[in-house]
C-alpha positions in Angstrom: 14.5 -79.4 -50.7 11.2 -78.8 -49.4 11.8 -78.7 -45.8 15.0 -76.0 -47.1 12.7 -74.2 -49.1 9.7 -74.2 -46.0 13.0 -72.5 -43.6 13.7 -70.3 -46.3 10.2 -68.9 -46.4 9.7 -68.7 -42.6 13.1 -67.3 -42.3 12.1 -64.3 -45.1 9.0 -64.1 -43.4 10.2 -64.1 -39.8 12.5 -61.0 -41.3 10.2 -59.0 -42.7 7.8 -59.4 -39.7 11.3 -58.2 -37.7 11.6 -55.5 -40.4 8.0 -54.2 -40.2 7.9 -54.4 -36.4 11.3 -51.8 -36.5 9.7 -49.8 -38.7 6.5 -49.5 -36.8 8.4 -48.9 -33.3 11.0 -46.3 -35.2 7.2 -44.8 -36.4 6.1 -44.7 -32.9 8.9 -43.3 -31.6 9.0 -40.3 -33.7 5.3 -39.9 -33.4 6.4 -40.0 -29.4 9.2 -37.8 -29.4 6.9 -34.9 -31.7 4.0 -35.3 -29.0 6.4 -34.3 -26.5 7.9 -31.4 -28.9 4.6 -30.4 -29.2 3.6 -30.5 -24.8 7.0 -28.9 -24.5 6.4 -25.9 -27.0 2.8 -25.5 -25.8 4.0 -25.3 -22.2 6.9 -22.3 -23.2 3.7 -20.7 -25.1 2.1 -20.9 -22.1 4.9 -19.8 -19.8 5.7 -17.0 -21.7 2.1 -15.4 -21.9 2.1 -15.9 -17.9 5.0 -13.9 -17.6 3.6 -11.4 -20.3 0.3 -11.1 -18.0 2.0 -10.9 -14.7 4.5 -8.2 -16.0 1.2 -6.3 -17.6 -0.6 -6.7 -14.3 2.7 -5.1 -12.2 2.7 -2.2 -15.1 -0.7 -1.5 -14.4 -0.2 -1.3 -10.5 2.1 0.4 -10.8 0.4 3.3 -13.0 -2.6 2.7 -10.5 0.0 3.6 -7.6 1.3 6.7 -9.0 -2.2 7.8 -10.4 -2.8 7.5 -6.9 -0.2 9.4 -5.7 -1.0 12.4 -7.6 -4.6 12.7 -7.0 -3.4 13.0 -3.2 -0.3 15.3 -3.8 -3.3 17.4 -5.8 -5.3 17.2 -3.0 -3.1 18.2 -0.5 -2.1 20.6 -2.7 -5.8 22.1 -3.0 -5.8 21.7 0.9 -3.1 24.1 1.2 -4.2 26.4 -1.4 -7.5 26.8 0.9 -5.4 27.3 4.0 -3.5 30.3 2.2 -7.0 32.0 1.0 -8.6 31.3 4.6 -6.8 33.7 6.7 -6.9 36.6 4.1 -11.0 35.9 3.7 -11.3 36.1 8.0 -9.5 40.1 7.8 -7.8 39.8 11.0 -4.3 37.8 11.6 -4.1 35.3 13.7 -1.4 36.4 16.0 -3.9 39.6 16.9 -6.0 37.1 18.8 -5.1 35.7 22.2 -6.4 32.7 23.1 -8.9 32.2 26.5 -5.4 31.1 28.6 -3.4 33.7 27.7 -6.4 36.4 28.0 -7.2 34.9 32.1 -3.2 35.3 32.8 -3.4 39.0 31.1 -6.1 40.0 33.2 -4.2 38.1 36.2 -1.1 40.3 35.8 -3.2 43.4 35.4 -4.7 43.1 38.2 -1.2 42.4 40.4 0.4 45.3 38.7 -2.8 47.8 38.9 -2.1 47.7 42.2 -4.7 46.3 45.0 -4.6 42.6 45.6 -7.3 41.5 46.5 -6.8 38.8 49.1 -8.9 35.7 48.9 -11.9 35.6 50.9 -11.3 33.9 54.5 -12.9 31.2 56.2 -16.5 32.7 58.0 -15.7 32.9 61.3 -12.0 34.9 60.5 -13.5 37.3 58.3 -14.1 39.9 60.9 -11.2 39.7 63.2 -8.9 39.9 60.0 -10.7 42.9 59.0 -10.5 44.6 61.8 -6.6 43.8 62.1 -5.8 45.1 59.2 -7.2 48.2 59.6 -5.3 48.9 63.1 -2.0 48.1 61.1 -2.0 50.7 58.6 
């Protein structure tokens, strides 16, 4: 009865040491599977206020752009606003004034039309004898 009694106890024990090893694995376990509830949520917080940055970040570039933008439309606006006041502040139009080419071919045609070409001057030693021909054909 002994030796019965002596496998009882080692069996009981041997069951509750099974029992409490179960209950300490199902313990860790849970404790394992909440960590990684815990890394996973932490890592959509995370995730979420990255995309919340970067989408804050493009909103502000884009403002910045189209600020931008307008200060040159307003400046190129202001740039034509001068041109228009320019030309009334001068008192003459700008179509009254020739420029230097066109003034050297006016005074080229007037002095075709106004009658006496003047020929070019002649090499030194022709001068005379040209002279002197054209005088005995008219």
């Amino acid at each position: 009865m002994r030796e019965a009694r002596a496998r009882e106890d080692v069996r009981t024990t041997t069951k509750s040491a099974e029992k409490l090893a179960k209950a300490e694995s199902k313990q860790l376990n849970e404790a394992e599977t909440l960590y990684k509830k815990k890394v996973q949520e932490e890592a959509r917080v995370e995730r979420e206020n990255s995309e919340k940055r970067a989408a804050k970040e493009r909103e502000m570039a884009v403002e910045a752009k189209a600020a931008e933008q307008a200060q040159k439309e307003q400046e190129q606006r202001d740039r034509d606003a001068q041109k228009v006041v320019q030309p009334s502040q001068r008192g003459n139009r700008a179509a009254s004034q020739f420029s230097k080419a066109s003034q050297l071919k006016r005074q080229r045609n007037n002095r075709v039309r106004g009658g006496a070409v003047e020929a070019p001057p002649a090499p030194r030693g022709l001068r005379q004898n040209q002279h002197e021909q054209g005088q005995s054909q008219h």
